[in-house]
C-alpha positions in Angstrom: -14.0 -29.9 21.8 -17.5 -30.2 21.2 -20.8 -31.7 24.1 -20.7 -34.6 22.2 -17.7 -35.5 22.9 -18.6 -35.3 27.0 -21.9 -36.8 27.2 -23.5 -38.1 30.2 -26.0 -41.0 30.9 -29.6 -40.4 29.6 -31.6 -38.9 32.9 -34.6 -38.4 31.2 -36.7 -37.3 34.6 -34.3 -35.0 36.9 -33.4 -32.6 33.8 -35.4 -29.7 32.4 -34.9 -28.5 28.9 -35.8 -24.6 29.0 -35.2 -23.5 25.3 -35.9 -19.6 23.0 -34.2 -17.6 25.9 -32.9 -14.0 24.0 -29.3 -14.4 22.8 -29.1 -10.6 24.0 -30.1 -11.4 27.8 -27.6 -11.1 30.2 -26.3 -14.7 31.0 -26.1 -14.0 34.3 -29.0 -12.4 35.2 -31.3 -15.2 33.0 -29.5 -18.2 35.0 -30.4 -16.5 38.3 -33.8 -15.6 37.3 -34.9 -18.9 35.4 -33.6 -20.5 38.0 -36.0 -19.2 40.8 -38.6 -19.3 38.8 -38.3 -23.4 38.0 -37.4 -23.9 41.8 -41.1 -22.7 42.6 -42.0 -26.5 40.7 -39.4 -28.4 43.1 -35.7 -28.2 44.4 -33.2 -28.1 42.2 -29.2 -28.5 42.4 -27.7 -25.6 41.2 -28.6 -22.8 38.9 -29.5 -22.8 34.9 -26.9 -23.7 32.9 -26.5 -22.2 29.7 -25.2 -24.0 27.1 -23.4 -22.0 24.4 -25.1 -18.9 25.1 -21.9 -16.7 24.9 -21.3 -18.3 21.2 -20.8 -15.9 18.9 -21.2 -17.8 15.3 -24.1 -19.7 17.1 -26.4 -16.6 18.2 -25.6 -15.4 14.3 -26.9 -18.6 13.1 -29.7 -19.0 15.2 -31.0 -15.6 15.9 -34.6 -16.3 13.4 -34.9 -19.2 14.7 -37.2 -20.0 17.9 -35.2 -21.9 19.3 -32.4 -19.4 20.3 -30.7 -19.7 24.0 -31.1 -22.5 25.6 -30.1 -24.2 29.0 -30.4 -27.0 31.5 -31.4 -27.1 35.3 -31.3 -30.2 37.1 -33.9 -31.4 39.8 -33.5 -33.3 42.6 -36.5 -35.0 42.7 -37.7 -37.2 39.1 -41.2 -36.2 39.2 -41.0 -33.4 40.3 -39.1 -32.3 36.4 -42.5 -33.6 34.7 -44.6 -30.9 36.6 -42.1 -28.0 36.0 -42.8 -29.0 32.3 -45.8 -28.6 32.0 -46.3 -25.4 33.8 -43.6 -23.7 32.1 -43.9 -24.4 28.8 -45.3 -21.7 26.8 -44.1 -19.2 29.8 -43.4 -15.6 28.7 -39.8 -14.7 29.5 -39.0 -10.5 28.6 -41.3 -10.9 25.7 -40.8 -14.4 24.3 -42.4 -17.7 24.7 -40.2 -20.3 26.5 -40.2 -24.2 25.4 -39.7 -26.0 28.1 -39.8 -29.9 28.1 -38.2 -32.8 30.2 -34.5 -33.1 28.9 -34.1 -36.7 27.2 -30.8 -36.4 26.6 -28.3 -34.1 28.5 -25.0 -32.7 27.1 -22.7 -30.7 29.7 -18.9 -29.1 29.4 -16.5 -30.3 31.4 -15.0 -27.2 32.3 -11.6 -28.1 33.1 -11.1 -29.7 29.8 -12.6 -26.8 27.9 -9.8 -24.3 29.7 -7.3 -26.8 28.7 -8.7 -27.4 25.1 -8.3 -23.1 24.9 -4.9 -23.2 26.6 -3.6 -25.9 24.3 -5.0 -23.9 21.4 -3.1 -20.8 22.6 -0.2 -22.3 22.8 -0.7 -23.7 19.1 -1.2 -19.8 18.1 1.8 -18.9 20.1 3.4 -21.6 18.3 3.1 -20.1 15.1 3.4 -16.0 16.1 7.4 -17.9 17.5 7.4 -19.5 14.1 6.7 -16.4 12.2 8.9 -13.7 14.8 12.1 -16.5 13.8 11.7 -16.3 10.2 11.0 -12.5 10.3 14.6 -12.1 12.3 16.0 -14.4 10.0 15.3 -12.5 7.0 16.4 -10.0 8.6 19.9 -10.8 9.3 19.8 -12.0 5.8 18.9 -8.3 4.7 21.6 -6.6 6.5 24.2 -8.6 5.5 22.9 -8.4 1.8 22.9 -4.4 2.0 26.8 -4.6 4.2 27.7 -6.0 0.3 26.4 -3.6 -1.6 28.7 -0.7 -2.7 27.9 3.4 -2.6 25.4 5.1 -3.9 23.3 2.1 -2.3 23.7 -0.3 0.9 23.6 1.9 4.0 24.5 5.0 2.3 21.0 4.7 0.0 19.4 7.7 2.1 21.9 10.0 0.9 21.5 9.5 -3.0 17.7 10.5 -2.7 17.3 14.4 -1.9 14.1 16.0 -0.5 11.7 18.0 -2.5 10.8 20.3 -0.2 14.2 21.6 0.1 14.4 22.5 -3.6 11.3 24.0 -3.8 13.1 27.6 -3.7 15.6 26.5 -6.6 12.3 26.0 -8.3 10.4 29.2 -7.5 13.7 30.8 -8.4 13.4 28.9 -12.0 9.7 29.7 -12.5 8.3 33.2 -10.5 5.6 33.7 -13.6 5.1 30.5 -13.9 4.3 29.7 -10.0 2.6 33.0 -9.4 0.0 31.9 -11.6 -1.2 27.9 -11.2 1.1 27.3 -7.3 1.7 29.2 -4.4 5.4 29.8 -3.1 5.1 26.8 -0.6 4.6 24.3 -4.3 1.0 23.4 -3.5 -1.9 24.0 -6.0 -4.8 26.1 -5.9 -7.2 23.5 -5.5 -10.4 25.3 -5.1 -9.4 27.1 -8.2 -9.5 24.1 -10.1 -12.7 22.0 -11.5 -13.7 19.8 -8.3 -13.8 16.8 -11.1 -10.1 17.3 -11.0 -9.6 17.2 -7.9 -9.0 14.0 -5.9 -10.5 15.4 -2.8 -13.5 16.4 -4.3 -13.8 14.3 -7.2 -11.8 11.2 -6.8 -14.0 9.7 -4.2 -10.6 9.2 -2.2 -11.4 11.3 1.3 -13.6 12.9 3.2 -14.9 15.3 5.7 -12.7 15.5 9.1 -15.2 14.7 11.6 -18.0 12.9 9.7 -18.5 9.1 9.8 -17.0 6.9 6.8 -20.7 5.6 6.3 -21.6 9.4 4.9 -17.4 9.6 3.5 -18.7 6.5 0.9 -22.2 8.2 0.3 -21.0 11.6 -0.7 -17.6 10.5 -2.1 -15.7 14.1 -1.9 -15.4 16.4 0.5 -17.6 20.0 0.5 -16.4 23.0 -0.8 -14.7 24.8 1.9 -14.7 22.3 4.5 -11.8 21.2 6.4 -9.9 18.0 4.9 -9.8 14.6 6.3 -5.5 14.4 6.4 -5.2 10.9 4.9 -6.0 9.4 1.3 -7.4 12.6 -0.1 -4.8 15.0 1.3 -2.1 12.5 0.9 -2.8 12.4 -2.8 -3.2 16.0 -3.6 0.8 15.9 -1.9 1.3 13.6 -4.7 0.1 15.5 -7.3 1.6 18.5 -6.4 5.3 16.6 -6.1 4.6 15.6 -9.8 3.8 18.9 -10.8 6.5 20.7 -9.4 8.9 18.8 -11.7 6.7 19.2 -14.7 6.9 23.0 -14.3 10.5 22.6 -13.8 10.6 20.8 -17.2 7.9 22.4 -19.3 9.3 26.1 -18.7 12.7 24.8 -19.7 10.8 23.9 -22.7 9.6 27.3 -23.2 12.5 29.1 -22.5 14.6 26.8 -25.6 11.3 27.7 -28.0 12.0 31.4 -27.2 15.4 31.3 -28.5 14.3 29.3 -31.6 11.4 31.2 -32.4 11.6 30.0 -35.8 10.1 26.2 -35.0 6.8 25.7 -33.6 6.1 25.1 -30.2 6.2 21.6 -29.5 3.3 20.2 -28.0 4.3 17.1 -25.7 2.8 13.6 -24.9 2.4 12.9 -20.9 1.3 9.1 -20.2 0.3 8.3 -17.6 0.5 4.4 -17.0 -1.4 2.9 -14.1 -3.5 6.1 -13.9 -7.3 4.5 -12.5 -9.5 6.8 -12.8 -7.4 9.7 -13.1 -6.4 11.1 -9.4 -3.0 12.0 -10.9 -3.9 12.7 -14.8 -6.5 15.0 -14.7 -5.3 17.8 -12.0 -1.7 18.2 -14.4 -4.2 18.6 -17.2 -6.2 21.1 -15.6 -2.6 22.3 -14.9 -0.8 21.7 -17.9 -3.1 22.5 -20.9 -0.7 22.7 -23.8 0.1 19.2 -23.2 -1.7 15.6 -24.3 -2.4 13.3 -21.7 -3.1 9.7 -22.3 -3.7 7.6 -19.4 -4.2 4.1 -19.8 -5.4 1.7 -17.1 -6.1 -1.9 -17.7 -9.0 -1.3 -16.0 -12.4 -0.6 -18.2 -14.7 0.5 -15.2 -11.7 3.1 -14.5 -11.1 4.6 -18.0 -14.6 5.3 -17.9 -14.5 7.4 -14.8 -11.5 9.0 -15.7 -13.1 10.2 -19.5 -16.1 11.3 -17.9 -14.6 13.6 -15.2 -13.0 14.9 -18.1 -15.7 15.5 -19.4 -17.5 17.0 -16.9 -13.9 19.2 -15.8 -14.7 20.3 -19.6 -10.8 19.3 -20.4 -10.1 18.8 -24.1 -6.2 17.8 -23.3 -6.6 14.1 -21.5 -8.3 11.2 -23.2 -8.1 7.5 -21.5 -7.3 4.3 -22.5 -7.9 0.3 -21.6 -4.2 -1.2 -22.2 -1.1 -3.2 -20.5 1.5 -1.0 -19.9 4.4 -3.3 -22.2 1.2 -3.4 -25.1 1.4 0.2 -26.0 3.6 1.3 -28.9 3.6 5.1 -29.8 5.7 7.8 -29.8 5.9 9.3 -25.6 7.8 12.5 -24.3 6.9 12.2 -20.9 6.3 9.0 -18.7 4.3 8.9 -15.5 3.9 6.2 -12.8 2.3 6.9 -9.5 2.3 3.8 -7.3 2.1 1.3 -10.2 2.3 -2.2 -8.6 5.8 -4.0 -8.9 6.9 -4.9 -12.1 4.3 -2.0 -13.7 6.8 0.4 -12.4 9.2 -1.6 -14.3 7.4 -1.9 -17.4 6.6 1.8 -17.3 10.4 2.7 -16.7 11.5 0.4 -20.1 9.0 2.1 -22.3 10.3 5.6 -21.5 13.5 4.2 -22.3 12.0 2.3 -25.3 10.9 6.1 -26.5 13.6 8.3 -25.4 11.1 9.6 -23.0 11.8 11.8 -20.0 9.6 9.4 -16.9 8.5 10.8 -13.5 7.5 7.7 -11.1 6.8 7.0 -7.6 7.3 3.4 -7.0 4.5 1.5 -5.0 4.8 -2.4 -3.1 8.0 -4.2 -3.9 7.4 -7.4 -2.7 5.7 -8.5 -6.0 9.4 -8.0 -7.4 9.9 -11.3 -5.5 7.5 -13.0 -7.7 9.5 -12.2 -11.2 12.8 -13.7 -9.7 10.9 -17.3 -9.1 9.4 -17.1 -12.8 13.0 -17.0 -13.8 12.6 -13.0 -15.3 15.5 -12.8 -13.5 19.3 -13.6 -14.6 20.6 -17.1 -13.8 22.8 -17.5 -10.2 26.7 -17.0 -11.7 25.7 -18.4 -15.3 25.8 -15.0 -17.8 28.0 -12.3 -18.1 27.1 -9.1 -17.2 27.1 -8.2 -20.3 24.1 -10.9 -21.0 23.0 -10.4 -17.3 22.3 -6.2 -16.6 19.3 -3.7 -16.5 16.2 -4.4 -18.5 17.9 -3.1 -22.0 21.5 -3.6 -22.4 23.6 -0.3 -21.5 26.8 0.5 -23.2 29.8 -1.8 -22.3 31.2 1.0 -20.1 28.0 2.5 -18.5 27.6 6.5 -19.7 28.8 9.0 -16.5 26.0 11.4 -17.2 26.0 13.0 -13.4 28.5 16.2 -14.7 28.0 15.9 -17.9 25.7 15.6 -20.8 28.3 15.3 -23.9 29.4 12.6 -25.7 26.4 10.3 -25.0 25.1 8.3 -27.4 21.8 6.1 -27.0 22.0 2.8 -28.8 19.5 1.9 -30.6 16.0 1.5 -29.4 14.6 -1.9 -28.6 11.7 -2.9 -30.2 8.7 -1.8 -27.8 6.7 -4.8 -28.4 8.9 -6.8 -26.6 8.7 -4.9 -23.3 8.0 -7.8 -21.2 10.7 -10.2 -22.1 13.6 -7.6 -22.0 13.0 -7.3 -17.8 15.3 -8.7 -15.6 16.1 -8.4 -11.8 18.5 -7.1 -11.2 18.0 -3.8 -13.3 21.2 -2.4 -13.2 24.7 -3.5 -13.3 25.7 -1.7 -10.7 23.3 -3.7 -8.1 24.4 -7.0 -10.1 28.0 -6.7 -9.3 27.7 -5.8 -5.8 25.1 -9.5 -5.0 27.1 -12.0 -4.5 23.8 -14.1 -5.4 22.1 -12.0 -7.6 18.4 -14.1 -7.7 18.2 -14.8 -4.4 19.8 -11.2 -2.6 17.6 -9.7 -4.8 14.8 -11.6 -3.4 15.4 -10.9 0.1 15.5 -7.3 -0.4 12.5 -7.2 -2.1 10.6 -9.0 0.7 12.4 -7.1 3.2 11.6 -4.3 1.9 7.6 -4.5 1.7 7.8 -5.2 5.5 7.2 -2.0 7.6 9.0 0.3 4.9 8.1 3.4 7.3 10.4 6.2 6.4 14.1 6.0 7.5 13.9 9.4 8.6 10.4 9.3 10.4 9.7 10.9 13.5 9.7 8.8 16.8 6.1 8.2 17.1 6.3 6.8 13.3 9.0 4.6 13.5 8.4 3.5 17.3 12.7 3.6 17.7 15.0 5.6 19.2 15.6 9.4 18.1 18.8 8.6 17.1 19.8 5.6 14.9 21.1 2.7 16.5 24.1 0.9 14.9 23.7 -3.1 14.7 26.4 -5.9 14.1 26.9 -4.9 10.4 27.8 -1.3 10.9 24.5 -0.2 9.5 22.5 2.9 10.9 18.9 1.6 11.6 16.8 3.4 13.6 14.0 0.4 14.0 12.7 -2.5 12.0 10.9 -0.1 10.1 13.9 1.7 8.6 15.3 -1.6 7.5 12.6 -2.3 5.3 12.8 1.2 3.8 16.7 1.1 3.4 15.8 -2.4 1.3 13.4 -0.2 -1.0 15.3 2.5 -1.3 18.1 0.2 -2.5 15.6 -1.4 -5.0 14.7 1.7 -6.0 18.3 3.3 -6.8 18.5 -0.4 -8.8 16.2 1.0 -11.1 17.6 4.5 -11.6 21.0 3.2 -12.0 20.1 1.6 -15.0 18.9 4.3 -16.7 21.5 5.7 -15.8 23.4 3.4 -17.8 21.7 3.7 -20.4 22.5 7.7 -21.0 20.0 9.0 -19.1 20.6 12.4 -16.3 18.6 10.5 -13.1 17.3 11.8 -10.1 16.1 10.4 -7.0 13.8 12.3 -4.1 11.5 12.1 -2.1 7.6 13.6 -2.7 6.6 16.7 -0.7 5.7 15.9 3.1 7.0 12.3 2.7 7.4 11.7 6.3 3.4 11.2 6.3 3.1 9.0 3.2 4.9 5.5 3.4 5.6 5.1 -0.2 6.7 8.5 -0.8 10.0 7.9 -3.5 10.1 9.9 -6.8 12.7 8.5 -9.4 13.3 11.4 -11.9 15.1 10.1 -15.7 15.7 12.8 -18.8 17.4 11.4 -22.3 20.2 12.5 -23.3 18.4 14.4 -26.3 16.5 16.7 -23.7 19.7 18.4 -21.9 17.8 21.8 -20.4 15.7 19.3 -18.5 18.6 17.2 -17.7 20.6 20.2 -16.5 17.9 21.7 -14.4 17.3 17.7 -13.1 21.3 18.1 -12.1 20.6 21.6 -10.2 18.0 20.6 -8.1 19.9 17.2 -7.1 23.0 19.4 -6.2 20.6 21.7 -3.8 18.5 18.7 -2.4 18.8 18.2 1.4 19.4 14.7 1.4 18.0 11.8 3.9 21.0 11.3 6.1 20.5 14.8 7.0 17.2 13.4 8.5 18.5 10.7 10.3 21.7 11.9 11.6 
């Protein structure tokens, strides 16, 4: 509703125009005060009105202008308007020169229509927030009754197929005493003031800050000083990360040495770690630093972030990292060792097929599924009921009875590798078989999980003050354990997620699914863990530490 819309017949000698009042003066206290001082000129019916003056968008607009606040007072007597002109024109008011003229033209708000123009407006929004709170619980009914379908290791029972790192961080010390004494403390994190601050993602990622200083100074120095206490979000979150990722890699890389000190005869072998989706090297460069008989590539579609990744290299002095500007399905060499930290949607997919495509061992940590979603409408998903599962499965096509490689390592044979340069055309959605028998409409369940799951996907295990539910898990018309809204959409990702390990699985590989160190505090904190057949002292290690992991539904029952 705007004043036109309410005008009022032309009284061009009872009102005054009094114009460039400060946006910034108290409404109030200028109506009260303008008002005495125009009623020294004549009587007057009522105070100042202000027109507008509590606008927002209009004080922005206006503020250069002269012309800034503005009002109306109306006299009772015509001439009487005329002689107020003239003596207040030109008038200082706190500092600024009033205009002042006889109003030609008057505009005024009916009130009552205005409350009912924002009332009728409110409703509209409330409207929508109905519209939007219907279709959440909607998909939501959808969701449970697409995980009641789907069989064990996944549906409800997802949370106790992924273990938790922290509990198998004693399996590990146990595996590697040299090896920890020397680069990570018995609690699995690094030394991080030890290391080259370049490498570090706290004081050389730009991704945190001080605890106490303003974000303003965060963005200006871009890392946090040596010694100083650590802001507990991004940059701490991150170096929790890396030190999830590294854990693993010591698992595997000592294995490694031990099977070289037995063969002493062949050379050591020096191994290829990608790192796909790597920026500007927040994950890459501290398992360098950490790692330094290994090549790292990362490689980052992003120019602006291989650059900052080569030169913080450079500056960390590291001879073992190099970075490169490439899609993730457009790079064809030979890999041992994949890596994926929170590679958007289908990049997590793409990064999963080429460590199959290479008979590489892969280490990733999913990020936003939703995206998924978008891969099922552009048909990279199998058609509804129309191929076999043998046409239909995981991104490459497993064996005809999928390998059992949970006991046992024997017997499995890889077929033979897909061409790599067709990376992008072999994904489908579903991954697995597994999840494809269990969806009675495979495009479309798939679908709804995948936007179920990018909706509050706290952690299903998350404290009470996370999760906003009850401490103990509330059981809903479908027999499922859900302790809020939140741990729906994380049993929908979690569900995803074994998807994808299940079909490596399939395909011969030893899988592993956790969760990163301190996961309750990161909200994307799933680690999918695949070894090749051809690697079986990682694969048997992978099998230990998935035998001693605590598992989720120890959290949440």
């Amino acid at each position: 509703m705007t004043h036109k819309d309410q005008k009022l017949p032309k009284l061009p000698n009872t009102w005054l125009y009094i114009g460039n009042i400060d946006w910034y003066t108290d409404p109030k206290v200028a109506s009260l005060e303008l008002s005495a001082l125009a009623s020294q000129y004549g009587a007057i019916e009522g105070n100042l009105d202000l027109t507008g003056f509590l606008d927002k968008k209009k004080r922005e607009r206006d503020l250069d202008k002269l012309h800034q606040g503005s009002g109306f007072i109306k006299f009772c007597v015509a001439e009487e308007v005329e002689t107020a002109a003239k003596a207040l024109d030109g008038y200082l008011y706190r500092s600024k020169p009033l205009k002042v003229q006889v109003a030609r033209a008057r505009y005024v708000v009916d009130f009552d229509k205005l409350e009912q123009s924002k009332l009728k407006k409110e409703h509209e929004r409330q409207h929508v927030r109905n519209k939007l709170r219907h279709r959440q619980e909607r998909l939501d009914q959808e969701a449970r009754r697409v995980l009641e379908g789907i069989s064990s290791p996944g549906g409800c029972d997802a949370p106790s197929a992924f273990h938790q790192l922290q509990t198998v961080l004693p399996e590990v010390r146990a595996q590697l005493i040299a090896e920890a004494a020397r680069s990570m403390s018995l609690s699995g994190e690094i030394d991080w003031q030890a290391m080259h601050s370049a490498c570090d993602p706290a004081r050389g990622g730009r991704v945190g800050g001080v605890a106490g200083q303003s974000s303003a100074k965060n963005e200006e120095t871009g890392a946090v000083g040596e010694g100083q206490p650590y802001d507990s979000s991004r940059a701490l979150r991150k170096r929790w990360q890396v030190e999830s990722f590294a854990v693993i890699l010591h698992l595997m890389l000592n294995a490694e040495e031990q099977s070289e000190n037995l063969t002493k005869s062949s050379p050591p072998e020096r191994l290829t770690i990608v790192d796909f989706g790597c920026g500007s090297g927040n994950l890459t460069l501290p398992l360098a630093s950490l790692f330094p008989t290994c090549d790292f590539i990362g490689y980052d579609m992003k120019l602006r972030s291989i650059e900052l990744l080569n030169a913080r290299a450079a500056e960390a002095g590291l001879t073992n990292i190099k970075g490169r500007v490439a899609m993730i399905e457009d790079v064809a060499h030979p890999i041992d060792i994949v890596l994926a930290l929170h590679a958007c949607g289908n990049a997590t997919d793409f990064a999963l097929l080429q460590a199959l495509s290479c008979g590489a061992a892969y280490l990733v940590s999913p990020c936003c599924i939703g995206k998924l979603k978008f891969s099922v409408q552009e048909k990279f998903s199998v058609p509804e009921k129309t191929a076999s599962l043998e046409e239909a499965g995981g991104c490459i096509q497993p064996p005809t009875e999928p390998a059992d490689t949970a006991d046992t390592l024997g017997g499995v044979e890889l077929k033979e590798q897909p061409d790599v340069s067709g990376v992008a055309s072999q994904l489908h959605h579903p991954r697995s078989r597994w999840l494809l028998r269990c969806l009675q409409s495979p495009c479309k369940n798939f679908a709804v999980l995948a936007r179920r799951a990018d909706i509050d996907h706290g952690n299903c295990c998350a404290p009470l003050e996370q999760n906003d539910g009850p401490a103990r898990p509330e059981t809903d018309e479908a027999g499922c354990a859900l302790a809020s809204k939140k741990s729906l959409g994380a049993l929908c990702k979690l569900n995803i997620e074994l998807d994808r390990s299940e079909a490596s699985r399939e395909y011969g590989y030893t899988v592993g699914t956790f969760k990163l160190l301190r996961h309750e505090a990161i909200a994307k904190s799933d680690l999918l863990i695949g070894v090749p057949a051809t690697r079986q002292n990682w694969a048997l290690r992978l099998q230990k530490l998935s035998e001693v992991g605590v598992s989720l539904s120890n959290a949440i029952c």
